[in-house]
DOSEPA-263059 format. One record per residue (C-alpha): residue number from 0; residue in three letters; y, x negated, z negated. Coordinates in Angstrom, 2 decimals, decimal comma. Layout:
! residues N
SITE   i  aa      c2      c1      c3
SITE NUM ALA       Y       X       Z
...
//
This chain:
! residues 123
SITE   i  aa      c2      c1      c3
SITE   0 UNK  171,02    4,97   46,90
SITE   1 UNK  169,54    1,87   45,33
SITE   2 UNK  168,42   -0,84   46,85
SITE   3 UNK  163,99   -0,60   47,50
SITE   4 UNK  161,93   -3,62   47,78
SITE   5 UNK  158,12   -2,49   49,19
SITE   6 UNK  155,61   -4,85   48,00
SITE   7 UNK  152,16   -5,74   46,48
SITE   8 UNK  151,52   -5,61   42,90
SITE   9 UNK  150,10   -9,31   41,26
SITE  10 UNK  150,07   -8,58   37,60
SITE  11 UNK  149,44   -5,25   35,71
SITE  12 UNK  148,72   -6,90   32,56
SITE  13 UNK  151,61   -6,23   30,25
SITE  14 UNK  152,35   -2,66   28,65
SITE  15 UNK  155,02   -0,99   31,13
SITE  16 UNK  155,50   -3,69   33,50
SITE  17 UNK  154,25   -5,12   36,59
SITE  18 UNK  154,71   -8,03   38,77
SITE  19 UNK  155,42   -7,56   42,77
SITE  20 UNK  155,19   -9,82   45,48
SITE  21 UNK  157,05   -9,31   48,71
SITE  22 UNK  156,19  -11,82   51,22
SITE  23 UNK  158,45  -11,90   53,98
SITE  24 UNK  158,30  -13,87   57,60
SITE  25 UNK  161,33  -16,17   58,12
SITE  26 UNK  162,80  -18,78   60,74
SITE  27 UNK  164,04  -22,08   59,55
SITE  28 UNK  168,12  -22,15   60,72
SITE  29 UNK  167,97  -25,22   62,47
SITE  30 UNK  164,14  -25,98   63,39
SITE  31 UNK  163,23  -22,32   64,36
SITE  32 UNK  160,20  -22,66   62,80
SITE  33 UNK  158,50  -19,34   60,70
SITE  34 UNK  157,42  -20,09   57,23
SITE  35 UNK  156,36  -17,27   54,84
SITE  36 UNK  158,07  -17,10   51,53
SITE  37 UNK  156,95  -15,04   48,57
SITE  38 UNK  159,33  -13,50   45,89
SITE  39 UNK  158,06  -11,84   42,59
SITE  40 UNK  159,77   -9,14   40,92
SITE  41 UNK  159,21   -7,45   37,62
SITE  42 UNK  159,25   -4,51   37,45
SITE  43 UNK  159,04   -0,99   35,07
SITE  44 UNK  155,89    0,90   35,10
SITE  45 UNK  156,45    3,73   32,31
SITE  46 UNK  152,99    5,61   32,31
SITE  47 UNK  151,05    2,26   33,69
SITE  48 UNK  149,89    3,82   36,73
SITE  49 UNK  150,00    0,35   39,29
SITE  50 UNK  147,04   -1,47   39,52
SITE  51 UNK  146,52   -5,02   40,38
SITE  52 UNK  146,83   -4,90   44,74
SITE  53 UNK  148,69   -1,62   44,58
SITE  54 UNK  151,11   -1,57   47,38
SITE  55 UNK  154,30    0,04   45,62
SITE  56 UNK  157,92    0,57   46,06
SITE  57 UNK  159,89   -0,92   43,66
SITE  58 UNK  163,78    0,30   42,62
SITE  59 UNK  166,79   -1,30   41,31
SITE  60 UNK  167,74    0,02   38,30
SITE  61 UNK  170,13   -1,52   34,95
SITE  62 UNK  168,92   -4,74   33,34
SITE  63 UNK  165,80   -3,29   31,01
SITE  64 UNK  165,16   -6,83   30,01
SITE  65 UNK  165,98  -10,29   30,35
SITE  66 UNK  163,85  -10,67   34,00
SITE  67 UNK  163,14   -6,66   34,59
SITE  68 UNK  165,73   -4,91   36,97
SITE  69 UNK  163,50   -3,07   38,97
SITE  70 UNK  161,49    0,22   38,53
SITE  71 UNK  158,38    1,64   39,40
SITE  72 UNK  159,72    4,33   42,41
SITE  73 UNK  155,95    5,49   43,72
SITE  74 UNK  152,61    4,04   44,46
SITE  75 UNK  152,07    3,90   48,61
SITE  76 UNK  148,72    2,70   48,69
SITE  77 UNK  145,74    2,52   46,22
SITE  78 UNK  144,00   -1,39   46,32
SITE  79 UNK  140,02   -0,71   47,06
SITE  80 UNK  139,11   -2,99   44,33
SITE  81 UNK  139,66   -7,06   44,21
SITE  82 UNK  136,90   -9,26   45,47
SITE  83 UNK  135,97  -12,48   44,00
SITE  84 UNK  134,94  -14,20   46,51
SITE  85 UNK  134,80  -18,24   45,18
SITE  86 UNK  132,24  -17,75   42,58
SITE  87 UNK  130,14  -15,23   44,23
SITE  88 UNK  130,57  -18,11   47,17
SITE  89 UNK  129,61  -20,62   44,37
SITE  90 UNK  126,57  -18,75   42,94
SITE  91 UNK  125,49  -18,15   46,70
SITE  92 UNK  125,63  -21,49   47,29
SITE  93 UNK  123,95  -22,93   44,34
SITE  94 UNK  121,21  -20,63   44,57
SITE  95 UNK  120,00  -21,43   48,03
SITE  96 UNK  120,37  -25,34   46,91
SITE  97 UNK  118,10  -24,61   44,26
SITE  98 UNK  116,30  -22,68   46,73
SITE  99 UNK  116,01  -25,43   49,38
SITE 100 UNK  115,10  -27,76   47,06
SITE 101 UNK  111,78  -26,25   45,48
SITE 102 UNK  110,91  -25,24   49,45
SITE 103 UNK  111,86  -29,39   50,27
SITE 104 UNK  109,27  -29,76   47,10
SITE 105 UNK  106,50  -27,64   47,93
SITE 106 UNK  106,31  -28,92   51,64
SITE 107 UNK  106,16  -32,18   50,57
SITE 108 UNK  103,00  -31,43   48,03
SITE 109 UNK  101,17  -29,53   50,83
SITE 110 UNK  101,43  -32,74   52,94
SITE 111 UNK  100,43  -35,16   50,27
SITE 112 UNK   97,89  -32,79   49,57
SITE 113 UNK   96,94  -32,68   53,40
SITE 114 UNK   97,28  -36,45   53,54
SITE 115 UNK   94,84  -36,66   50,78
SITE 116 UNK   92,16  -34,49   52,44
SITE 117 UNK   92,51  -36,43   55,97
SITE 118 UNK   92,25  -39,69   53,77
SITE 119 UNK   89,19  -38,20   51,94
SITE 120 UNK   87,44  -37,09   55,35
SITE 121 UNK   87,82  -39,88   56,91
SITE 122 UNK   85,97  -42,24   54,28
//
């Protein structure tokens, strides 16, 4: 049997190959402390059927290439899209500055505007 590596697919952009992470929890020898480190494999995707945040399982197989040893075995989970969430958090952001700003402006010409009318009363 050949050795399987489960993982998350990063990179679906060349023709028959993919990119997996595996991210694995381990404990430092001598200060026992957990870190998290993060391989990336390449791997063979004949009919390009992995998606960007596919969780796969991944083969070894012959060298195919120079960095691909790996192959595509089956697809265990479908992603449910990617979210981009630091320029929609941008955009948000910007917009209620905008936002704020033309409320901050239009409260501070209805005062003047009030201030003008007590002024004008008054006299």
């Amino acid at each position: 049997m050949a050795h399987t590596l489960v993982g998350t697919v990063t990179s679906d952009k060349r023709d028959k190959t993919i990119t997996v992470s595996i991210v694995s929890r381990e404990t430092h020898p001598l200060y026992r402390k957990q870190y998290t480190k993060t391989r990336k494999y390449t791997a063979h995707d004949e009919k390009n059927e992995a998606k960007k945040g596919d969780r796969v399982q991944i083969a070894m197989t012959r060298p195919l290439s120079k960095t691909k040893a790996y192959t595509l075995v089956k697809v265990i989970e479908r992603s449910h899209g990617t979210v981009e969430l630091k320029e929609d958090v941008n955009k948000a952001y910007e917009a209620e500055k905008i936002g704020a700003d033309e409320i901050a402006k239009a409260k501070a010409a209805s005062e003047a505007k009030e201030a003008e009318e007590v002024e004008g009363g008054e006299a």
